[in-house]
C-alpha positions as CSV (number, residue, x, y, z in Angstrom):
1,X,1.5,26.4,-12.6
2,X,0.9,25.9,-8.8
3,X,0.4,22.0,-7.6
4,X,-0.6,20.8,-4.5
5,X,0.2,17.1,-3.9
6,X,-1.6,15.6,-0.6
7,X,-0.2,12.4,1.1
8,X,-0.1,11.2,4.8
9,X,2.8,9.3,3.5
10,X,6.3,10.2,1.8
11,X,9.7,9.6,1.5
12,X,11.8,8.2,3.8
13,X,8.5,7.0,5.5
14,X,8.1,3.0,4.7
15,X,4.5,1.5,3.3
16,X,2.9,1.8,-0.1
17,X,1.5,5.2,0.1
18,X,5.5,6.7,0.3
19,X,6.2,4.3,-2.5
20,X,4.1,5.2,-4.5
21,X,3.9,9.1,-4.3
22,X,7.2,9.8,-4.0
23,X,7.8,8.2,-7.6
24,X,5.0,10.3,-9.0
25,X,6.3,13.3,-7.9
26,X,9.5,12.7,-8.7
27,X,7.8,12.2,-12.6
28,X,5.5,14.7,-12.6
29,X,8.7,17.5,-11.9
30,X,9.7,16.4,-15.4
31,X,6.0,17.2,-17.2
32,X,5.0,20.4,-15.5
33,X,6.1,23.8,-17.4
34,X,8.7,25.4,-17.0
35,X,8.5,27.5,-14.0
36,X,5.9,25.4,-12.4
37,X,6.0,24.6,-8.8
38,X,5.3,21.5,-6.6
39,X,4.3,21.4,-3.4
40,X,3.6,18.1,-0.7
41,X,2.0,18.2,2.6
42,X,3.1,15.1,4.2
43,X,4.0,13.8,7.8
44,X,7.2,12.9,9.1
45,X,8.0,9.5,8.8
46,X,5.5,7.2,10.8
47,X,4.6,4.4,9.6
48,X,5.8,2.6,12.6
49,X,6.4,3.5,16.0
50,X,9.3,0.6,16.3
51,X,11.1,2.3,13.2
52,X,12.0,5.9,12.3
53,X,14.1,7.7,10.1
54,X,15.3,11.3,9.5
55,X,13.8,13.8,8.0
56,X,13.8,17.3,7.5
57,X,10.4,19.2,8.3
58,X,10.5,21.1,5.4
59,X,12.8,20.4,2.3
60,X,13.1,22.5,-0.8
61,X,14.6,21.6,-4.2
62,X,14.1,23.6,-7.3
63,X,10.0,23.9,-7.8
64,X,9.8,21.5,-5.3
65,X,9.1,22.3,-1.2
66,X,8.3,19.4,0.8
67,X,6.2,20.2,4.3
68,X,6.6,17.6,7.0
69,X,4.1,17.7,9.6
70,X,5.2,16.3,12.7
71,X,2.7,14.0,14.7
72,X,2.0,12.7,18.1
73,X,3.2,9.3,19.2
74,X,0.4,7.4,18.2
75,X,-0.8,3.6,18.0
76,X,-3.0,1.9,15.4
77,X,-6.3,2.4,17.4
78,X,-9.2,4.3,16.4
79,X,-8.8,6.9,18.8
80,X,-5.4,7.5,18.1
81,X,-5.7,7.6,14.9
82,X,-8.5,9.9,14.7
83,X,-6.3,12.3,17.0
84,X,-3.2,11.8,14.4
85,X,-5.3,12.7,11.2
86,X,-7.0,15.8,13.1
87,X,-2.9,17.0,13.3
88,X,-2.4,16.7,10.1
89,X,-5.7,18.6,8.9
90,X,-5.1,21.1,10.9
91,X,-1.6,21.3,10.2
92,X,-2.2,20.8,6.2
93,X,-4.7,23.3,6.3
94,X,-2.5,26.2,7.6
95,X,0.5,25.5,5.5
96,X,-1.4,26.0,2.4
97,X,-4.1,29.0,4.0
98,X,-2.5,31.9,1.6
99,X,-1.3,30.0,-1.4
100,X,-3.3,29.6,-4.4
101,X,-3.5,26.4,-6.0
102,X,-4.2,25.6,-10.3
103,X,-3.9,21.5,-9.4
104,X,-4.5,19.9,-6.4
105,X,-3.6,15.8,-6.0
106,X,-4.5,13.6,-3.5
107,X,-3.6,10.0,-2.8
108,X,-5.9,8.5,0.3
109,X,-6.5,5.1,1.5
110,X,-8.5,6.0,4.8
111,X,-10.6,8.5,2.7
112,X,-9.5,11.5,5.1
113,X,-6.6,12.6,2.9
114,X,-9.0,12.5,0.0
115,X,-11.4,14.8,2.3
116,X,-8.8,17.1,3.1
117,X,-8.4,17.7,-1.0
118,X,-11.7,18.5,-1.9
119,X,-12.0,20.8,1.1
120,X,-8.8,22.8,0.1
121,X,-9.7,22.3,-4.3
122,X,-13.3,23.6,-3.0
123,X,-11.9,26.8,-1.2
124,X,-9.6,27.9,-3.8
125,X,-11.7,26.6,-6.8
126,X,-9.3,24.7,-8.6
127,X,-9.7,21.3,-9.9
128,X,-8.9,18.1,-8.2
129,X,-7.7,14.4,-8.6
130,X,-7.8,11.9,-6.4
131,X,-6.0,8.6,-6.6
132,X,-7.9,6.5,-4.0
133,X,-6.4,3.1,-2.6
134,X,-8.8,1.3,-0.6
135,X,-12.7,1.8,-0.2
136,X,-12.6,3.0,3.5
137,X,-16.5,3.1,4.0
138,X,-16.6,-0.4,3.2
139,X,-13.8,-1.8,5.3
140,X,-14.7,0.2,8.7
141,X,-17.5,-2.9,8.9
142,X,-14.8,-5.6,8.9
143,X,-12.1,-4.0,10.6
144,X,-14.0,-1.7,13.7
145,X,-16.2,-3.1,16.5
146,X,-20.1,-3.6,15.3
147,X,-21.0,-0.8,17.5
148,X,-18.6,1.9,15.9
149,X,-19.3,0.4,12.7
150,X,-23.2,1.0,13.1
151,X,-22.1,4.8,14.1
152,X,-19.8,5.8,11.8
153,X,-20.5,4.1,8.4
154,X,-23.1,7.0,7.7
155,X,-20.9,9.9,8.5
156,X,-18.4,8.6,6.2
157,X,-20.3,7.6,3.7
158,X,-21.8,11.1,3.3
159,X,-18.1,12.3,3.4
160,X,-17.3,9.9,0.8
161,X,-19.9,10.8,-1.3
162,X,-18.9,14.6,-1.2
163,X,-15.3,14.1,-1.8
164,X,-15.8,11.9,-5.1
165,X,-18.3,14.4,-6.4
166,X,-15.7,17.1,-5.9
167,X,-13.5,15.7,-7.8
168,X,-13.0,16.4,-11.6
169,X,-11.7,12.7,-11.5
170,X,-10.5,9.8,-9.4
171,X,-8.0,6.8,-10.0
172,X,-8.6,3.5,-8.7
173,X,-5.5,1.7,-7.4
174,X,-7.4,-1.9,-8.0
175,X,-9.9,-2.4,-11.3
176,X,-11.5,-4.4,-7.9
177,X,-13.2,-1.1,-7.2
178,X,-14.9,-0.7,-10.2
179,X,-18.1,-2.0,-9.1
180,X,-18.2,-0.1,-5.8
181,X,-17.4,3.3,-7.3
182,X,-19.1,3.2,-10.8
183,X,-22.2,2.0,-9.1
184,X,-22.7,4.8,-6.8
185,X,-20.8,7.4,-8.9
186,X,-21.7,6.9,-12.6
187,X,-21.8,10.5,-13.6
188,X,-17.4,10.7,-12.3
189,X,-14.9,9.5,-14.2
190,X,-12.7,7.2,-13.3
191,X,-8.7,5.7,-14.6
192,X,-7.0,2.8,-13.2
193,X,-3.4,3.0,-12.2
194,X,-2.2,0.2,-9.8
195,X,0.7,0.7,-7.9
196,X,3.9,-1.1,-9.6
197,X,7.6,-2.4,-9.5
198,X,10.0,0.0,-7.4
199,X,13.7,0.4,-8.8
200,X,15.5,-1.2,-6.8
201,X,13.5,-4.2,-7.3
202,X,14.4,-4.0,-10.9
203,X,17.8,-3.4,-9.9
204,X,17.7,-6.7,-8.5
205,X,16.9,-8.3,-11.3
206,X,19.0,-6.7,-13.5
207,X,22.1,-7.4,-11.3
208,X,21.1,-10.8,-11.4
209,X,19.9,-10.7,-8.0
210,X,16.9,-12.1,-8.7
211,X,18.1,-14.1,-11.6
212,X,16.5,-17.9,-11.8
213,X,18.3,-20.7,-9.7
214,X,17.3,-23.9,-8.1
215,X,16.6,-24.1,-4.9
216,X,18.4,-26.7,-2.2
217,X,15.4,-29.4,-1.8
218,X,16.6,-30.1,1.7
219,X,13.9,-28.6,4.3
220,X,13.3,-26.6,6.1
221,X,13.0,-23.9,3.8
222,X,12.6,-19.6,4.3
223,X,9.5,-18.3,4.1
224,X,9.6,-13.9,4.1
225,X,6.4,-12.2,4.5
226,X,7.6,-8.6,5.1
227,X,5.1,-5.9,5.6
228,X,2.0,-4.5,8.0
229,X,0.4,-6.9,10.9
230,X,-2.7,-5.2,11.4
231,X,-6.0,-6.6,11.6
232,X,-6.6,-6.3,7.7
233,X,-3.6,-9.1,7.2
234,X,-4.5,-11.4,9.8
235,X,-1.6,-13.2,10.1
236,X,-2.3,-13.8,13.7
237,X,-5.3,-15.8,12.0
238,X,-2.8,-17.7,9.9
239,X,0.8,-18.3,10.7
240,X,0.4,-19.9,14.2
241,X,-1.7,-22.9,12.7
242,X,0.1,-22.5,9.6
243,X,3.6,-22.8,11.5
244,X,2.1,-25.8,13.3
245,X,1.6,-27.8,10.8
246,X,4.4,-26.9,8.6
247,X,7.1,-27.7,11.3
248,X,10.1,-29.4,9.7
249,X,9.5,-28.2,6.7
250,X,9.6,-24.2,6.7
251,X,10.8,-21.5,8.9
252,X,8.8,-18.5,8.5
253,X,10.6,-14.9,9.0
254,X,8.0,-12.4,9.7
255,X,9.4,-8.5,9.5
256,X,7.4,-5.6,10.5
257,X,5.1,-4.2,13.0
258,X,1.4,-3.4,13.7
259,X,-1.8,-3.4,15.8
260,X,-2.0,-7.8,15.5
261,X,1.9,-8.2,15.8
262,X,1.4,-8.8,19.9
263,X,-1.5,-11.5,19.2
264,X,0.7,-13.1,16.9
265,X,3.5,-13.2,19.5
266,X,0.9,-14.3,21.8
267,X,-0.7,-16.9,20.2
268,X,2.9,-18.6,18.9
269,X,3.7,-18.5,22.6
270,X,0.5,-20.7,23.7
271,X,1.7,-23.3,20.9
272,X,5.5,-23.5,21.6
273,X,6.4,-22.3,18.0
274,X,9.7,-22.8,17.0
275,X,9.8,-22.1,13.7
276,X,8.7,-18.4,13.5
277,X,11.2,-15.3,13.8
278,X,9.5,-11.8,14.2
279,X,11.4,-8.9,13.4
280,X,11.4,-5.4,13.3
281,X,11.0,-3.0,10.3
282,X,14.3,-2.3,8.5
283,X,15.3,-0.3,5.4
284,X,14.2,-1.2,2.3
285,X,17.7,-2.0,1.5
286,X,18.0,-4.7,4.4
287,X,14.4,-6.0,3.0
288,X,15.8,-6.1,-0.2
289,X,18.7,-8.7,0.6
290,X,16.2,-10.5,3.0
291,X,14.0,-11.2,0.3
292,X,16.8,-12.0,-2.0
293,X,17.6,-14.3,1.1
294,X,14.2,-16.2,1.0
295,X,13.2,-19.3,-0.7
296,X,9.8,-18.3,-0.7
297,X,7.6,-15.5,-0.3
298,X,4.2,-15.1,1.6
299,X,1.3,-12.7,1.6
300,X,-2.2,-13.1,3.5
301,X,-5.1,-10.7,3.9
302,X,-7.6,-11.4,6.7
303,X,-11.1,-13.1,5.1
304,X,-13.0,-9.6,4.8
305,X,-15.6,-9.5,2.4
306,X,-13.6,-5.4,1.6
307,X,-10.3,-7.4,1.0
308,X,-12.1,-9.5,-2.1
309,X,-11.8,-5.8,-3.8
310,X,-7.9,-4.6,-3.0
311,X,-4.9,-5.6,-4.9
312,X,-1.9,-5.5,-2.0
313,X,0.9,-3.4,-3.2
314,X,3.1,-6.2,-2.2
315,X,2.3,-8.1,-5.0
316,X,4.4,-6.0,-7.4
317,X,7.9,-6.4,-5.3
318,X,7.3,-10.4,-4.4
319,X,6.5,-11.2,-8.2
320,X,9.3,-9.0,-9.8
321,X,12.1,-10.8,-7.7
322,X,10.9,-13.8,-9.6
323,X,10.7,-16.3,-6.1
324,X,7.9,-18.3,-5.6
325,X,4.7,-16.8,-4.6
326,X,2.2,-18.0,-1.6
327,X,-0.6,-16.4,-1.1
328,X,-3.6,-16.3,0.9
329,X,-6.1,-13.7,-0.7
330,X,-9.4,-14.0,-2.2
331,X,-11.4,-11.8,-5.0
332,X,-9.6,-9.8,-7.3
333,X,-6.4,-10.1,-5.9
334,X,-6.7,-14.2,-6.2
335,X,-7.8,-13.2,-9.8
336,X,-4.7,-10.9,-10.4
337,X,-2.2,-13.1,-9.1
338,X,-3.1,-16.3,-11.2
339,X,-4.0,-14.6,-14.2
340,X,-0.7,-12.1,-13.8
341,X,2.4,-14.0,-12.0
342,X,3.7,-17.6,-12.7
343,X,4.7,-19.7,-9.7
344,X,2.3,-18.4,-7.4
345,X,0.1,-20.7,-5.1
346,X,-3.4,-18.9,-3.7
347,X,-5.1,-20.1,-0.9
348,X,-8.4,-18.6,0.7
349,X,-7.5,-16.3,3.8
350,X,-7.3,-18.1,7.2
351,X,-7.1,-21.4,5.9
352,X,-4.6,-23.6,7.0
353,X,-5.6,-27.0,5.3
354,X,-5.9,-24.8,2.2
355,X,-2.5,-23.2,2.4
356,X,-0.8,-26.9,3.3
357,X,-2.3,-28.3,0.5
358,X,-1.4,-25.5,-1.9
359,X,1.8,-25.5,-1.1
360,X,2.5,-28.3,-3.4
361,X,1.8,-26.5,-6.2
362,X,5.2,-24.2,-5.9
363,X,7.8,-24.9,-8.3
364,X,10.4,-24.4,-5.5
365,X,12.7,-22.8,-8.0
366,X,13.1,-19.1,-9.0
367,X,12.0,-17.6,-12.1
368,X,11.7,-14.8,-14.6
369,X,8.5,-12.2,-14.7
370,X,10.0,-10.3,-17.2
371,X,6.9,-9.8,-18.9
372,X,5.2,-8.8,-15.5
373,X,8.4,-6.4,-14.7
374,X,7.5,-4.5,-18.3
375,X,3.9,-4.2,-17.5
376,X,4.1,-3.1,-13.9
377,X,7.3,-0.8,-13.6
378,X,6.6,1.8,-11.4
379,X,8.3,4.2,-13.8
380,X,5.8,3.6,-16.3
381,X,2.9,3.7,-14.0
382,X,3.9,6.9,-12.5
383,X,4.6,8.5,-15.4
384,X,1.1,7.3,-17.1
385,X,-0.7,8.6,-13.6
386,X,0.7,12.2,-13.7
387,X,0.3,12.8,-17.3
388,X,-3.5,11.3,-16.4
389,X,-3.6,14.2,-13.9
390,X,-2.0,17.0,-15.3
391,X,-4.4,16.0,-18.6
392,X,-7.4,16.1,-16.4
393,X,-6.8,19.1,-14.2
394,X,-6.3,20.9,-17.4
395,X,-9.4,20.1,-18.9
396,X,-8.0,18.0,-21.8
397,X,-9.3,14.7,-20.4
C-alpha cells in the first residue's frame, strides 16, 4: 500500500496543523500493512518568519520519506500568500508526478491543501480523505477587504464545492461545521475528529507539572496567551483596553508573531502600557515551562461571525495543564469550553467590560482535567482519525 499524506505544515514547523499531522502519521506507520509506504509533502518550517528551525528537505525512515518544500520569504498578506501556496503546488505536484498512489490524505485549513488532494486522488484515481480545519470560503468575508471578498468568494466556493465532492469522505476538526458542510453537502459523509492533548502536555501533568496548587493572591498576577496574532485573534482588538483597565492587577505575557502583532505594539504604545511583554516564538519546550510559569491562561478570537464555528486548537493544551482558563470566544467554541473544561471564564470577543467582569469568576487556583485529558489525548484521537481513513479509503466505511 502507497499513501500520500498532504500538509503545508509538519514537524519541526510550530502551529496546529504540525501538531496535529505529525502525530497521525506517526500512528498511522503502526496500522498500515506490512510493506506499506508513507509519504508527506510538506514545507520547510514556516510558520513564522521571526522563528525557524532545521530541517532536512527530504527525510526517509523505514516506509516513511518526508519531502520538504522550501518557500520564499513570505508575509501573512494575501499576495504573499497566494505566491507561497502556488510554490508548494507546483512543487507538490512534481514530487509526486510518476508515483502511484492507493490513499491519498489531506489536512487543509485554507482549503488549497485540500484542492491540491483532490487534484492529485483525481489524476491517479485513488480515493481520498480530507480532514478539513476551518471553513475558508466563509472566513475570506471577515478576514479580506470587501472588495476582494466580493471577487473571490465565488471562485472558491466553486473550488470548495469540487474538492468535497471528490472526496470519498471528509473530517471536520469542530462538530461547529456541521451545519455549514451537511447543508451544502448532504450526499458526503462526514466524521468528527477534533484536534487533542499533545504528549508533552500530558507529560506535564503526569510529572506533576501541572499538578493542582494555590496560587499567591497577591497581584499582579501572569497572564500567557501563546500562539498566532493575526487578524482572526484580534488581540490588537482586545489586550490594549484589556491591559488598561487591568493595571495593577495582571501582567500579560504575549508570545508569538503575526500579521496584527505590529498594531498591537502600536496601539500599547499610544496608551503607555506597562503591563504587556511581547515575545517571540520559542520551542514548544520553552512554551511548555512558560505556561507552567503562568497563573493564568488566555485565548481570544476576533468577533467574526466564521469564528462562532471553529474550536481553537489551543484549547486542548491550556485545559490539560489544569490553570485557569480565560477566554474570549463566542459560538461553539464558548459552548465547548463551558460544557467541556472547569475553571474557565468566557467572555464575547473584543469586549473589555465583559472580560473584566468575568474575570471574577476564576477560581485562581490550579486544577485537575483528568477527565478532559482522557477524552482528548491526542494519541487517541490520532489513532481513531487514521483507522477512520484507512477504513474509508478501503471501502469498509
Amino acid at each position: 500500500m502507497r499513501i500520500l499524506v498532504l500538509t503545508f505544515y509538519f514537524q519541526p514547523d510550530l502551529c496546529a496543523g504540525s501538531f496535529r499531522t505529525t502525530p497521525f502519521v506517526e500512528v498511522l506507520q503502526t496500522l498500515v500493512p506490512e510493506g506499506s509506504t508513507i509519504d508527506v509533502v510538506t514545507t520547510l518550517p514556516n510558520r513564522y518568519s521571526s522563528f525557524s528551525q532545521d530541517a532536512a528537505q527530504t527525510e526517509q525512515h523505514p516506509g516513511l520519506t518526508i519531502h520538504r518544500i522550501p518557500l520564499p520569504n513570505h508575509k501573512s498578506g494575501m499576495i504573499d500568500q497566494s505566491k507561497v501556496f502556488l510554490k508548494f503546488f507546483t512543487s507538490a505536484l512534481r514530487i509526486v508526478e510518476k508515483r502511484d498512489y492507493d490513499l491519498v490524505f489531506a489536512t487543509s485549513s485554507r482549503l488549497m491543501t485540500a484542492v491540491l488532494g483532490a487534484w492529485i486522488s483525481r489524476r491517479g484515481n485513488c480515493p481520498l480523505y480530507l480532514d478539513i480545519r476551518d471553513i475558508f470560503v466563509d472566513t475570506i468575508k471577515d478576514v479580506l477587504p470587501k472588495r476582494a471578498s466580493l471577487l473571490l468568494k465565488p471562485l472558491f466556493s466553486m473550488l470548495e464545492k469540487w474538492t468535497i465532492a471528490r472526496a470519498d469522505k471528509v473530517n471536520l476538526v469542530s462538530a461547529g461545521f456541521s451545519q455549514y458542510f451537511t447543508g451544502r453537502y448532504p450526499n458526503q459523509k462526514f466524521s468528527y475528529f477534533t484536534n487533542g492533548i499533545d504528549d508533552e502536555f500530558l507529560a506535564a501533568v503526569k510529572t506533576g507539572g501541572a499538578l493542582p496548587r494555590g496560587l499567591a493572591k497577591q497581584e499582579p498576577l501572569s497572564v500567557l496567551y501563546a500562539g498566532n496574532m493575526g487578524e482572526g485573534q484580534g488581540l490588537h482588538a482586545i489586550i490594549p483596553g484589556l491591559a488598561k483597565q487591568m493595571e495593577g492587577r495582571v501582567n500579560f505575557k504575549i508570545i508569538g508573531d503575526g500579521g496584527r502583532k505590529q498594531t498591537l505594539e502600536e496601539e500599547l504604545s499610544k496608551i503607555g502600557s506597562r503591563n504587556v511583554e511581547l515575545l517571540p516564538p520559542m520551542d514548544r519546550c520553552n512554551l511548555l515551562k512558560a505556561y507552567l510559569d503562568a497563573d493564568i491562561l488566555f485565548l481570544h478570537l476576533n468577533d467574526y461571525d466564521a469564528f462562532k464555528k471553529v474550536l481553537p486548537s489551543k484549547i486542548f493544551e491550556y485545559a490539560a495543564l489544569g490553570k485557569p482558563v480565560w477566554a474570549g470566544v463566542s459560538g461553539y467554541a464558548a459552548d465547548f469550553i463551558k460544557s467541556e473544561v472547569i475553571n474557565a471564564a468566557v467572555f464575547h470577543p473584543c469586549d473589555v467590560e465583559g472580560a473584566v467582569q468575568c474575570f471574577a469568576e476564576l477560581t485562581l487556583e490550579d486544577v485537575s482535567r483528568t477527565g478532559f485529558i482522557q477524552k482528548y489525548a491526542r494519541k487517541n484521537i490520532s489513532m481513531r482519525l487514521a483507522e477512520d481513513f484507512l477504513a474509508t479509503a478501503l471501502g469498509d466505511a
